[in-house]
N, C-alpha and C positions, 0 to 999 in steps of 0.2 A: 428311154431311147438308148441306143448302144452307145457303148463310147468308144473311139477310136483306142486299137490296141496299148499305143504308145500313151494313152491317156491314163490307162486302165488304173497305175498305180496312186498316180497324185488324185484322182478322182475319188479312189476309196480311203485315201489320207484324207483328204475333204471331208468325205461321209462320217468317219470316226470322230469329227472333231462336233459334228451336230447331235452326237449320241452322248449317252452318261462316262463319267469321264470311269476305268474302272469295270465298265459292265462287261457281258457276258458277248454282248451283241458286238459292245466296242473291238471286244478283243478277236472274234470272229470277224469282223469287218477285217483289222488291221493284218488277222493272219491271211486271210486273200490276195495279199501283197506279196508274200514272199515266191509263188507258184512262176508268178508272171519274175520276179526278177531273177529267179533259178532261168526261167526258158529266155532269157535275155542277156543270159551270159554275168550277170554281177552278184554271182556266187557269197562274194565278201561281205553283200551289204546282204544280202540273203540271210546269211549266218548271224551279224549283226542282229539284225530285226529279231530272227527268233530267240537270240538270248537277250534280249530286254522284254520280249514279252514274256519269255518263260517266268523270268525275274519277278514283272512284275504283276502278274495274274497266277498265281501257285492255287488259287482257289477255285479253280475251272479245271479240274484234275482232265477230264475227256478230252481236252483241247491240248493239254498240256501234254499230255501222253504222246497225241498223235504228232504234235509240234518235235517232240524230243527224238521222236523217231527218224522224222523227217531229216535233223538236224544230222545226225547221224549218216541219212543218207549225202545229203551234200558235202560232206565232209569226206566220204567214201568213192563217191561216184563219179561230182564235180571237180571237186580241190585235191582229189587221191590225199588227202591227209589221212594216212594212218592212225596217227598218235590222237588227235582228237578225234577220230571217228571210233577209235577204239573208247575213249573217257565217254563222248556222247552214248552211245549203248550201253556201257556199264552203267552209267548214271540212269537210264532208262529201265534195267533190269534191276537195278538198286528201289527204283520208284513204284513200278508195276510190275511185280512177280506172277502175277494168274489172268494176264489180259490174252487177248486175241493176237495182241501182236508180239506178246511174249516168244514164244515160240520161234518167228523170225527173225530177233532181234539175238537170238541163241544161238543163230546161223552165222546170222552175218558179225555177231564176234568173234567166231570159231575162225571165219576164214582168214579176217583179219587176222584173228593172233596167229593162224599156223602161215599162211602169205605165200605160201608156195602151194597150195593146192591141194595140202593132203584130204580137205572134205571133200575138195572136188572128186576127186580121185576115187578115193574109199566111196562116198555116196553121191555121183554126180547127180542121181533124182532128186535129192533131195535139195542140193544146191539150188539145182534149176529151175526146182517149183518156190523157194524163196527167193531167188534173185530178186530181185528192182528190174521191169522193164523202162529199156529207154526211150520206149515208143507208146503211144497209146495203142489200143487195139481193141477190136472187136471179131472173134472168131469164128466159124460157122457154128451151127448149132449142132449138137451130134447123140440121139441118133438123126439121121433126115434123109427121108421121111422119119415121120416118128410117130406112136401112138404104144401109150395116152400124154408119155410125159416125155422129155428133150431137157439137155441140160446146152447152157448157156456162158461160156468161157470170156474174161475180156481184161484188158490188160490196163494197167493205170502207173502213168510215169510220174505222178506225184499225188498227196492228199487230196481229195476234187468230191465235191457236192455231183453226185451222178443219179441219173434218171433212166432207167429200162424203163420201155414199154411195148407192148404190142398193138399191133395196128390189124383190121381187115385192108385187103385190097381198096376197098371206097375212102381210108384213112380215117374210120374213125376207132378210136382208142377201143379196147377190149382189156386190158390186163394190165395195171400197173405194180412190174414185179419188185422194183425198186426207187428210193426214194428218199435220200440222203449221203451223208459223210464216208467214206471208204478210205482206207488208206492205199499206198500207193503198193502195186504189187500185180499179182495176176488173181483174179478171181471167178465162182463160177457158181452158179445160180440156177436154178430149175423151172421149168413153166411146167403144168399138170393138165394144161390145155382148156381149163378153166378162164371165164372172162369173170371181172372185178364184184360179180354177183355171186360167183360161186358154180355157176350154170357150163355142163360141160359145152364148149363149141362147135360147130358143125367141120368136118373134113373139110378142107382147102389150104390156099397159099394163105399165109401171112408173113409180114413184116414184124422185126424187130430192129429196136431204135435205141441207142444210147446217147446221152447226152452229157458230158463231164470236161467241167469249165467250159473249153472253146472247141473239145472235140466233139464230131457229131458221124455216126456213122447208122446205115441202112444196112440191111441185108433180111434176105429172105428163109422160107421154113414151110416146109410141109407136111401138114396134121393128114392123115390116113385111118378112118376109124374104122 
């Protein structure tokens, strides 16, 4: 059953404590907390939480990365703390030199350290496609029409378990393009107009659907073969 928003966190502090004290799960459960106290304004305890977890789970390296990252952004985004938003990404590019999020995490100490914009400036593209959105988002799809294939743009204001899928008009599922962890950012993903057999689909409208945390958006797409 759902649970009421304002429930959401002491709820999954509950959960964690029926789990192995230490585990993988525990510490996924406990990091689901910080999402919801970031979007509820208590920043401090936000930050809290993630440096006792970092502390105390260093052997869950993928959760840790994305955790450190995160940490970073709140420290940047929320608290405009420079100086620990600056230690948080060095610590994080000290930790993970060849990940995925390496790269943005290269951005967002550039801007901090120069503070007056010169990356803006010199390469505003490049800013703008690593910035942190502050909004969730789901974009159109473009091309549309489209055939054979469309790519699919969608924005994430913090770490979130997210789910694409496509739908026919009747709703029933056809292609499930994604299917886990992402971090928080703009991202963009491709259909080939393929359903989840492999089987090209016939010409028509369809639906895509994202699901990430508590956002949920619809929007439509038209295949033309």
């Amino acid at each position: 059953m759902e649970q009421p928003k304002q429930q959401i966190v002491p709820y999954l502090e509950a959960l964690s404590q029926q789990q192995k004290q230490g585990s993988r799960l525990q510490f996924f459960t406990l990091s689901k907390t910080i999402p919801f106290l970031v979007r509820n304004g208590y920043y401090k305890q936000a930050v809290e939480r993630s440096k006792k977890l970092l502390l105390d789970n260093k052997e869950h390296k993928t959760m840790c990365m994305h955790l450190q990252f995160e940490l970073g952004n709140i420290y940047k985004n929320c608290l405009t703390d420079k100086e620990n938003a600056i230690a948080a990404f060095t610590t994080f590019l000290e930790k993970y030199e060849h990940e995925a999020l390496t790269p943005i995490a290269k951005v967002e100490l550039e801007i901090l350290n120069n503070y007056g914009g010169s990356i803006q400036k010199r390469y505003p593209r490049l800013a703008a496609e690593h910035a942190i959105p502050t909004n969730y988002g789901l974009s159109q799809n473009y091309p549309n029409p489209f055939n054979p294939k469309t790519t699919i743009e969608y924005q994430l204001a913090a770490s979130s378990d997210v789910s694409i899928k496509i739908y026919n008009l009747l709703g029933h599922e056809v292609k499930t393009l994604l299917s886990g962890q992402q971090p928080a950012g703009t991202h963009h993903i491709m259909w080939n107009g393929c359903d989840n057999s492999g089987q090209a689909v016939s010409s028509g409208v369809y639906l895509y659907k994202i699901v990430a945390n508590e956002y949920v958006q619809v929007r439509k797409m038209v295949l033309m073969r």
